[in-house]
MARMARRO-858441 format. One record per residue (C-alpha): x, y, z; residue in three letters. Coordinates in steps of 0.001 Angstrom, whole numbers, plus 500000, padded with zeros to 6 digits. Example, Ala and Ser with C-alpha at 12.3 -4.5 7.8 and 13.67 -1.06 7.14 Angstrom:
BEGIN
512300495500507800ALA;513670498940507140SER;
END
This chain:
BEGIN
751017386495714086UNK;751895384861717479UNK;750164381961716468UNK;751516381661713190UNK;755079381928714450UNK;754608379397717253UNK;753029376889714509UNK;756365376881712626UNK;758796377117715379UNK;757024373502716790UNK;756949372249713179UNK;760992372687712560UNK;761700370544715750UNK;759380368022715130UNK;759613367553711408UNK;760611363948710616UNK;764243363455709322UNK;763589360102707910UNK;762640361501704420UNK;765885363134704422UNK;768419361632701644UNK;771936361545702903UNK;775000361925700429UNK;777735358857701758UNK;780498356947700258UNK;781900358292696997UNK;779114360816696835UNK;780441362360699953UNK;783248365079699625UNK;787216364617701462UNK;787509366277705196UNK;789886368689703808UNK;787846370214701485UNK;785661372330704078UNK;786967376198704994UNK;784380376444707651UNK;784798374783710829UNK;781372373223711043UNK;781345369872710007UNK;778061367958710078UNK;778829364571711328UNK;777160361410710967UNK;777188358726714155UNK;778039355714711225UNK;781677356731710683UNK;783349358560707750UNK;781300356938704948UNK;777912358626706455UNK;779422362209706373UNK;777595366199705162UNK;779844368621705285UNK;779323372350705381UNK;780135372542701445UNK;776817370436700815UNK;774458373259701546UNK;773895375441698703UNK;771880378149698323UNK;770844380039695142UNK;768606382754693673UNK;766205383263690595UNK;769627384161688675UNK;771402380721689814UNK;774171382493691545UNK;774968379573693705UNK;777132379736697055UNK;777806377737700247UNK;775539378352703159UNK;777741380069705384UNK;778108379550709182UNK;781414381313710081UNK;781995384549712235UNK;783350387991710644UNK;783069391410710867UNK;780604391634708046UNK;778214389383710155UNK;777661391930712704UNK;776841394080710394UNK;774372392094708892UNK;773257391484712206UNK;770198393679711943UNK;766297394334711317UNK;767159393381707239UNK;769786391146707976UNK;772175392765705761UNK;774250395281705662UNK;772550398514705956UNK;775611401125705571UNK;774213404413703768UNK;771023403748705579UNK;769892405517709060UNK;767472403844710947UNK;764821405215713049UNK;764189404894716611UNK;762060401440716696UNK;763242398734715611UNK;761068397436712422UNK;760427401274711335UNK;761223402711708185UNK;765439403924706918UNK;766360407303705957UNK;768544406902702470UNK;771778408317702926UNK;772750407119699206UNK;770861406048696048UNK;771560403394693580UNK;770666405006689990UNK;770589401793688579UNK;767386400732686954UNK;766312397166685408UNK;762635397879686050UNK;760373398515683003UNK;757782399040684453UNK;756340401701687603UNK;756988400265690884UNK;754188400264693581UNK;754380402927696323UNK;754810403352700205UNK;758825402994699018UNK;759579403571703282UNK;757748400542704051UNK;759262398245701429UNK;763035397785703053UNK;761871394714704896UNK;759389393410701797UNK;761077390426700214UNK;761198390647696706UNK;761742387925693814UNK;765450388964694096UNK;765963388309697874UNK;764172384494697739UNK;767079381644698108UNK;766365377769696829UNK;768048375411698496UNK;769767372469698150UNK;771025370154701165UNK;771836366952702125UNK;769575366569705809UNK;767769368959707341UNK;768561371979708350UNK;767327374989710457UNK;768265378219711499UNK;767045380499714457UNK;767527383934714374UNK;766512385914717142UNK;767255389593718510UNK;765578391344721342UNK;763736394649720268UNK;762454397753722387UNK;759784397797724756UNK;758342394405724875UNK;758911392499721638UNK;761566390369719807UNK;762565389478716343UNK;762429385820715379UNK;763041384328712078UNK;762966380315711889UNK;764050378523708925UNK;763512375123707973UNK;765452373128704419UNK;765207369777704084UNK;764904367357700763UNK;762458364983700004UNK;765075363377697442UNK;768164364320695576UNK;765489366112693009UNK;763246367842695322UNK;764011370226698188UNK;761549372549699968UNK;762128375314702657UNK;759614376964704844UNK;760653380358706930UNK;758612383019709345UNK;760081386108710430UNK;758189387766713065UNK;758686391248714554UNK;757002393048717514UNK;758380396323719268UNK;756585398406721582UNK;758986401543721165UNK;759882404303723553UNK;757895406744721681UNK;753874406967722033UNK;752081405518719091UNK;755609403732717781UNK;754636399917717871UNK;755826397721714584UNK;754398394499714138UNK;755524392730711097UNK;755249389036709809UNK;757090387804706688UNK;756015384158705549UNK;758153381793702718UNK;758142379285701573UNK;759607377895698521UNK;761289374693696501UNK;763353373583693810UNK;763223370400691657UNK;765099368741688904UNK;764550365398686602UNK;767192363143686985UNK;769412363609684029UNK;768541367425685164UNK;766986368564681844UNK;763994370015683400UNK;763973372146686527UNK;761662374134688104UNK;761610376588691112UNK;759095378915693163UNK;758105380426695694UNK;754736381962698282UNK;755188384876699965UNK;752638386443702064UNK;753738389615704198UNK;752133392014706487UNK;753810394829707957UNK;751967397759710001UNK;753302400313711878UNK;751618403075714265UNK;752588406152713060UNK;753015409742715782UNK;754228412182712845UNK;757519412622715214UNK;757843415004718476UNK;756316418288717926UNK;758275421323716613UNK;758338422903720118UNK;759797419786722097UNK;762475419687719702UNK;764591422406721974UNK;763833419630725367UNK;765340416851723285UNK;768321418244722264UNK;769071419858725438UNK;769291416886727216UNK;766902417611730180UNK;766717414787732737UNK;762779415309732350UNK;762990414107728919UNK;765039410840729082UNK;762150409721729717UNK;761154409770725840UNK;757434408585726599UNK;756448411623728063UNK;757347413483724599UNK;753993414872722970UNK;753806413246719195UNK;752208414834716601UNK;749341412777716685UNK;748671409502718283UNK;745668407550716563UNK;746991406952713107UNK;749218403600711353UNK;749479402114708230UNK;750078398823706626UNK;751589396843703542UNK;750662393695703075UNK;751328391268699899UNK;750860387778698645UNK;752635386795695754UNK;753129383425693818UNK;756409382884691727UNK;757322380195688892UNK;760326379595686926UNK;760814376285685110UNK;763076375477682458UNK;763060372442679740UNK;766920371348677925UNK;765859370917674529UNK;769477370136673806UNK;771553369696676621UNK;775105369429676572UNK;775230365551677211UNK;773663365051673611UNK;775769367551672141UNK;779037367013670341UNK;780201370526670342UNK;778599370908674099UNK;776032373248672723UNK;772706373642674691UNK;769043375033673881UNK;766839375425676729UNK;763725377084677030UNK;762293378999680052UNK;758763379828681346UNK;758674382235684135UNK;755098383328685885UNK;754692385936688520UNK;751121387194690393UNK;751298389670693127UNK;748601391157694963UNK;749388393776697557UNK;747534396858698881UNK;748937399895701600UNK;746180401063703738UNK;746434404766706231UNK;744062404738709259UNK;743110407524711436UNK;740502407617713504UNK;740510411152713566UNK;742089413762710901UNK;745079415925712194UNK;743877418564710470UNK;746896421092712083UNK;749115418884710208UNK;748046417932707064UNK;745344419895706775UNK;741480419553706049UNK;740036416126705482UNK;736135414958703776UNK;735293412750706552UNK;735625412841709757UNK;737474409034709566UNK;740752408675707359UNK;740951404908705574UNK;743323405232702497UNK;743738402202700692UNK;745148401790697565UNK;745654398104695682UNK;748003396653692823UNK;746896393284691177UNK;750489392602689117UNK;750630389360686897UNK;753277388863684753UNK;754786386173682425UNK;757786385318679880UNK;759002382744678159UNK;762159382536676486UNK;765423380949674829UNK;769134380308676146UNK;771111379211673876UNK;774996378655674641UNK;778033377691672310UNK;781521377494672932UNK;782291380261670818UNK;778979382401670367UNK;778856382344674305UNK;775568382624676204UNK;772531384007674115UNK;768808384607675198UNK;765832386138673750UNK;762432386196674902UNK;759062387762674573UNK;756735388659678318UNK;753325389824679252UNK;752208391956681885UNK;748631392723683173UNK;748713395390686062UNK;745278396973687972UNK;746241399610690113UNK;744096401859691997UNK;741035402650694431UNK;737683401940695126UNK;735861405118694460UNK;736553408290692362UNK;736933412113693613UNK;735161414883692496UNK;736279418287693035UNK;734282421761691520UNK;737266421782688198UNK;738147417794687760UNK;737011414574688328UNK;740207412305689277UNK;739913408367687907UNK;740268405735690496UNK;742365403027688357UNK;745429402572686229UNK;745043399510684127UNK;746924398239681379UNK;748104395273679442UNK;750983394664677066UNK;753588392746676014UNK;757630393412675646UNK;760654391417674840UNK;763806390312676494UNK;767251389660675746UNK;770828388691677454UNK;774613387802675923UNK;777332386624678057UNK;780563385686677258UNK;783853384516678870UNK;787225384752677293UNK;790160383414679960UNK;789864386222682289UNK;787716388264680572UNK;783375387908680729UNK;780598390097679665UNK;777562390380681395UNK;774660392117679163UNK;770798392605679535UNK;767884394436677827UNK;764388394873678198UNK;761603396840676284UNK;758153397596676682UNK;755402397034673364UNK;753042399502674923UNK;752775403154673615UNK;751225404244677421UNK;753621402295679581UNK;756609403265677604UNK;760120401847679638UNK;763596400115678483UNK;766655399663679693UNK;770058397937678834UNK;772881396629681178UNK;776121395334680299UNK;779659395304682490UNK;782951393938681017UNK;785432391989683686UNK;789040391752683893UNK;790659389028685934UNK;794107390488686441UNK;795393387691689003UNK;794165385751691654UNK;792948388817693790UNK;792521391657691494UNK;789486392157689548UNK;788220395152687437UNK;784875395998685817UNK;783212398694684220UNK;779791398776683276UNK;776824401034681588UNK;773017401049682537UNK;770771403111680503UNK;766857403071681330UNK;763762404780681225UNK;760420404116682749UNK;757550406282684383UNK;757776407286688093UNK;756123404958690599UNK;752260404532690908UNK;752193406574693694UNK;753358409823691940UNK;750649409067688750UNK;747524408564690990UNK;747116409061694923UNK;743327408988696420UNK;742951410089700496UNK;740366411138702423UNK;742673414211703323UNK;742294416515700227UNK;745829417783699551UNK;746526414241699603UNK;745154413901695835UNK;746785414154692337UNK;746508412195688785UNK;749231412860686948UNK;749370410183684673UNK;749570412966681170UNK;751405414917683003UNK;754414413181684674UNK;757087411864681667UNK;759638408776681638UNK;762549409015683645UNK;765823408921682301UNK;768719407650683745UNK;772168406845682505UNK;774831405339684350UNK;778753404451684226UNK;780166402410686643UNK;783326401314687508UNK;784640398584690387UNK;787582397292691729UNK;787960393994694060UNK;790958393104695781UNK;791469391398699587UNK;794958392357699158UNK;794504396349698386UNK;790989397564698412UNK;787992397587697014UNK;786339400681695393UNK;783394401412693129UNK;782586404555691364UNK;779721405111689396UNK;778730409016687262UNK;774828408963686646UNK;772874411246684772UNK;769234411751685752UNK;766575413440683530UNK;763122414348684852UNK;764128412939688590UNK;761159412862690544UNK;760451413169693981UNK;758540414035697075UNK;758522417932698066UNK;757404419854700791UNK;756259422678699228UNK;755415424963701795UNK;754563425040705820UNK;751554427456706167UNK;750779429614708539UNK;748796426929710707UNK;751601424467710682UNK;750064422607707782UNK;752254420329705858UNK;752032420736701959UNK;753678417754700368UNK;753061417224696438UNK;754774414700693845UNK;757264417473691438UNK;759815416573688354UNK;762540418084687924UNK;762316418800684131UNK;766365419484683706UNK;768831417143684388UNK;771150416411687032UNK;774190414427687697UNK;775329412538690503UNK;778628411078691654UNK;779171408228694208UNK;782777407408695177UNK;783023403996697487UNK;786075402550699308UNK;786198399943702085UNK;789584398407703190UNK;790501395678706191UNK;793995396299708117UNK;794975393689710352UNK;798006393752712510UNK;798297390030715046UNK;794268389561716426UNK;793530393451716083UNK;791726395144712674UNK;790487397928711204UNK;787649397617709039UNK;786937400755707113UNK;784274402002704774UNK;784213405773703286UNK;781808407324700639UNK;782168410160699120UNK;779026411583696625UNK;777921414784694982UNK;774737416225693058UNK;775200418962690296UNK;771396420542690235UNK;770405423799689579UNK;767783423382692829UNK;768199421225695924UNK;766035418190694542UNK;768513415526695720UNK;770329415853698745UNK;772646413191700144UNK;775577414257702603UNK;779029414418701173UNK;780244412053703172UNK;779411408506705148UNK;781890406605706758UNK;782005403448709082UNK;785211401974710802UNK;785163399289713016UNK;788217398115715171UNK;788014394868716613UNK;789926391822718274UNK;789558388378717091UNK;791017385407718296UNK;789672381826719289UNK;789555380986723451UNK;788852378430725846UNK;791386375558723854UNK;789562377028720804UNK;786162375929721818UNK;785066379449721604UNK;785506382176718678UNK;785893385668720340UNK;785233388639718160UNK;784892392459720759UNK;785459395926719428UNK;783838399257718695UNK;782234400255715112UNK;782209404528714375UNK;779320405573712035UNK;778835409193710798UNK;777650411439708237UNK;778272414941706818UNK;775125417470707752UNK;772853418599705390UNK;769250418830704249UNK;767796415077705070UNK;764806413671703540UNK;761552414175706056UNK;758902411526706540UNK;755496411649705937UNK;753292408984707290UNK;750479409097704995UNK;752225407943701675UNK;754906406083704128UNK;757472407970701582UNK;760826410623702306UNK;760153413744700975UNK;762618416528700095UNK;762920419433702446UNK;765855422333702430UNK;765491424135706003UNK;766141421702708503UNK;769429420613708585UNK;770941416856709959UNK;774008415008710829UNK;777519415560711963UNK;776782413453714682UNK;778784409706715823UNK;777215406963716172UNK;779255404060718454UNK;778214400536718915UNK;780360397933721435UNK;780407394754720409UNK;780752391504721685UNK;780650388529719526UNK;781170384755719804UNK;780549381449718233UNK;780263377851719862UNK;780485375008717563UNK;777063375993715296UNK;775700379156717281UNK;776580382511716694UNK;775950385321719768UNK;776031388990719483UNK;775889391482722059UNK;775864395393721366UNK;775771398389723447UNK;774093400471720832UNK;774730404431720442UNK;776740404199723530UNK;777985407436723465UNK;774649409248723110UNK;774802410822726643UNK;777792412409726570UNK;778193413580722607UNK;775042415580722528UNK;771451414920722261UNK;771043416262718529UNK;770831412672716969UNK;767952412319714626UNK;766740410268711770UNK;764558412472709756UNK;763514415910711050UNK;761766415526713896UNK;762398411970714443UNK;765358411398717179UNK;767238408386716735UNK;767415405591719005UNK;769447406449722462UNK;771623403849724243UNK;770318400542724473UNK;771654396758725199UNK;770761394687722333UNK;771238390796722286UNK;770520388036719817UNK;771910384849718054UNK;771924382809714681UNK;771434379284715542UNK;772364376346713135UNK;770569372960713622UNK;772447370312711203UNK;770055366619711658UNK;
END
């Protein structure tokens, strides 16, 4: 990985420039018209200008927006591991190690089952989180943070265009974290590289993407039951935490993918050679992934999960995933936006080798191939749009559907209201239908047994700089399923097994966030509130989650400088959190240990010099003197007080 990383850091300060095209003269936009205060200057004079407003970044659904440079509040919080915000998620001790969910989004636009190991997919880039970019020179961004126990987090970026049709970006983010636990160490790589191009009178365009990803982590199970009491109680023997006993010490497990993305798109009629500005356009959109989770012991921990059939444990389970579309857009003044297509997908999911017990014989693959269709509508009236979506599977063993649509109101220039309704149903992940391991409770097919779930949603949002903004959304889930630890036995064995839920439950998630500011001082502020209506404790979230941050801004030094300093509160209601188990890399459901009710303060210092962002934290400062009973999943303690450091830094050539 070291290698790797170096190869592209040396690569984005000696690529050439010279291929770069730069927009001048009439092409190049007024000095006024740029919010941030990074303008890229040219040594020619005014006529050889980029400004900020020329860098433009977009996604697979062509949401464009400006690549942004400035210094807020919401920049420290994305200031993290996922660079983004990570409120409603609890992180555990090492940096580069798995979240516990405080919330869940019961929104679905998935057909299909999604591959497993869910707790070591929160750094795995999806389609959704890969950007194409646009800009006028090159560009690159550094992002760097130091970790725990020798290691740091780099990602380097790289955008630069070959021409005014064809841009390219290459990225590497690179994690390594030793950990104050025994047996914690994260190592994780994360390679892109993508680019964009379009014909000159733009009626073809194409975009897409390689990613290749590894991320492994050691695994210790957590300290054991009996050192929980020497943790909490603070014992000066204990700070220490590497003299904790783990659970075990000789296991990890990895994720790693490769996938390979097209989307390309031909105007059939575009709006040029219409008279009514109508245009036809037809898409092609092809997708192979090939990713595989592997556990590795080198000895079983038979105390905790219980008796193995070798004496070796080397789970690995694969997913070859190609899919394919290809449909219409058509859009009309009055009919609005309408598409409709038709995809494929061919999915081989599985092991190597079948199990035989004395009353079954459990299949080592899922396969399948089939086709479904697609379709989309949007339409805006003035200040009011509609945003719809639908999917369906052709396949009578892979049944899944769902259908999205939200209605906006522009009130004014601040206020905005929507409502929308998402109705799905697909089968539960891969994991849940067929799991192979070398330890034997770790085994299940449950492909005829397990049915769709069922989800319906209403939503409702509110956006406003001025007030607040809120979001509230009422789901109702049918044949949830989930994780469960069954039972502990009498030799401390851990029985976890895949369960539904065969009657239905609702859920309610209230969300509120609101800014005051008063002179240089704020108070940024974040509260939600949610409750589940079960007849058993299947789904537990804590009531409520709150973050406030109050903070001083102002600019220093003759305004050469851009101060930002103050102190963010996190904290969360008790109740039964979601346990970890190592072996699936998934959160179970448990209902007798109890978590939260604890704060969580960060100090913060922030600044930003011309095109270089710095942030300096005093993590969980208060852990020493609000009680040691911080954890992030039964027993895993959360991270103690620690000085953090790191920047963002902009290179505009």
């Amino acid at each position: 990985m070291r290698t790797r990383l170096l190869a592209i850091i040396l690569g984005l300060f000696l690529a050439n420039a010279n291929a770069q095209v730069k927009l001048t003269g009439a092409n190049a936009p007024k000095r006024g018209s740029v919010n941030d205060s990074t303008d890229v200057k040219r040594s020619r004079g005014f006529k050889d200008l980029a400004t900020i407003n020329m860098y433009l970044q977009y996604n697979t659904e062509v949401d464009t927006s400006i690549v942004d440079t400035t210094l807020t509040i919401k920049k420290d919080y994305k200031f993290n591991y996922l660079q983004k915000d990570n409120f409603g998620l609890m992180p555990f001790a090492n940096i580069g190690q798995t979240y516990n969910s405080l919330t869940i989004n019961a929104i679905n636009d998935e057909t299909n089952p999604l591959f497993g190991a869910r707790a070591r997919h929160f750094n795995y880039f999806e389609d959704e989180y890969i950007k194409y970019y646009e800009v006028p020179t090159p560009w690159t961004r550094l992002t760097y943070k130091t970790a725990f126990e020798q290691g740091q987090m780099l990602d380097a970026f790289f955008a630069v265009n070959l021409s005014k049709q064809l841009n390219f970006s290459i990225a590497y983010k690179g994690l390594r974290s030793l950990g104050n636990y025994q047996n914690a160490l994260t190592s994780t790589g994360n390679f892109r590289f993508n680019t964009n191009y379009k014909t000159k009178n733009k009626r073809y365009k194409a975009n897409g993407h390689i990613v290749m990803q590894d991320l492994l982590n050691q695994e210790n199970g957590g300290i054991k039951d009996e050192d929980i009491e020497n943790f909490t109680s603070g014992d000066e023997e204990f700070l220490d935490r590497s003299v904790f006993d783990m659970n075990f010490e000789n296991a990890e497990n990895i994720l790693e993918g490769k996938r390979f993305f097209l989307n390309h798109s031909y105007d059939i009629i575009s709006k040029k050679d219409s008279i009514s500005n109508n245009r036809l356009t037809i898409v092609n959109q092809v997708s192979f992934e090939d990713k595989y989770f592997q556990f590795y012991q080198n000895s079983p921990s038979r105390t905790y999960f219980g008796d193995a059939f070798t004496g070796r444990i080397n789970d690995k389970v694969t997913l070859e995933d190609f899919k394919t579309k290809v449909y219409v857009e058509y859009i009309n003044n009055i009919l609005g936006e309408i598409g409709f297509g038709i995809n494929y997908t061919d999915v081989n999911y599985g092991y190597n080798s079948i199990v035989l017990f004395l009353d079954e014989t459990m299949p080592n693959r899922i396969k399948a191939n089939y086709l479904g269709v697609d379709a989309s509508y949007n339409k805006t009236i003035k200040s009011i749009s509609l945003k719809s979506k639908a999917s369906l599977n052709l396949s009578d063993e892979f049944v899944g559907s769902y259908i999205d649509a939200e209605l906006g109101l522009k009130l004014n220039d601040d206020i905005i209201v929507s409502g929308g309704i998402n109705i799905s149903s697909k089968l539960p992940n891969y994991n849940y239908l067929l799991y192979q391991s070398d330890y034997i409770n770790y085994n299940w097919y449950n492909l005829n047994e397990f049915k769709n779930i069922n989800t319906q949603q209403l939503r409702f949002n509110i956006e406003s700089q001025k007030f607040f903004n809120a979001s509230l959304d009422i789901s109702n889930i049918e044949n949830y399923t989930y994780f469960n630890l069954q039972e502990i036995n009498e030799d401390g064995v851990r029985i976890i097994k895949p369960e539904q839920y065969t009657s239905s439950l609702q859920y309610l998630r209230l969300k509120a966030q609101r800014e005051f500011k008063v002179g240089n001082f704020a108070l940024d502020n974040t509260i939600m509130y949610q409750n589940v209506i079960s007849d058993t404790d299947v789904l537990n979230v804590p009531t409520l989650i709150t973050r406030n941050t109050l903070y001083y801004s102002n600019h220093v030094f003759k305004k050469a400088m851009q101060l930002q300093t103050g102190i963010t509160f996190n904290y969360f209601t008790e109740y039964n959190m979601n346990g970890y188990d190592p072996v699936l890399a998934e959160f179970y459901t448990q209902n007798t240990t109890k978590i939260g009710g604890f704060p969580r303060l960060d100090f913060f210092i922030n600044a930003k010099v011309r095109q270089t962002r710095i942030f300096f934290k005093a993590e969980h400062f208060n852990s020493s003197f609000t009680g040691y009973d911080y954890f992030s999943a039964p027993n895993h303690p959360y991270r103690d007080f620690t000085i953090r450091f790191g920047l963002v830094w902009d290179f505009f050539l």
